[in-house]
C-alpha positions in Angstrom: 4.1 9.2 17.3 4.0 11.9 14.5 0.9 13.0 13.1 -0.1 13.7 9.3 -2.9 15.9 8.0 -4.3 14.5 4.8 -6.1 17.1 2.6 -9.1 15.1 0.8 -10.9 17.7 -0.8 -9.8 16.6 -4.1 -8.8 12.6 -5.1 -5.9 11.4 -5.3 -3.3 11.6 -8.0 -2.6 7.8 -9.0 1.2 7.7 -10.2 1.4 4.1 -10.9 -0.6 0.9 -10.3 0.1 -2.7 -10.7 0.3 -6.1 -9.9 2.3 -8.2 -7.9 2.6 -11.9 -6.2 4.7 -11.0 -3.0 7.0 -13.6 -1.6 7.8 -15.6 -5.0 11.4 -14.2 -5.3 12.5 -13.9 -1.4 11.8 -13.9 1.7 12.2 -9.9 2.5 11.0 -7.7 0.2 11.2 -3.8 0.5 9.0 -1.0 -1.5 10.1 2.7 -1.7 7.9 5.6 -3.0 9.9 8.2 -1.7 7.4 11.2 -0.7 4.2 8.8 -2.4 1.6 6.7 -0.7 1.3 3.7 -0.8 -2.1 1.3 -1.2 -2.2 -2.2 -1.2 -5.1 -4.3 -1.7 -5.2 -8.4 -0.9 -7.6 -11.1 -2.1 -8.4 -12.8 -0.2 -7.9 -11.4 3.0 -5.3 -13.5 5.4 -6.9 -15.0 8.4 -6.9 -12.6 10.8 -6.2 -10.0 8.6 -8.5 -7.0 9.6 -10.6 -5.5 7.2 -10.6 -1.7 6.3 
């Protein structure tokens, strides 16, 4: 397992933000940031879905 050291001192710098309904086109869907994060947020949570 690699590790990562996050530096939080300051916030983050949001690139873009959006919407999106996952699942309505197919099946698989993939989502590349190369060298971004990524956060996604779900309402409402999935059964078993743990929460953060």
């Amino acid at each position: 397992m690699e590790s990562v050291s996050l530096c939080l001192d300051q916030p983050p710098e949001v690139v873009n933000a959006g919407v999106g309904v996952h699942g309505a086109s197919t099946a698989h869907e993939v989502f590349r940031l190369p060298d971004l994060w990524q956060l996604h947020l779900y309402s409402p949570p999935a059964p078993g879905t743990p929460c953060l």
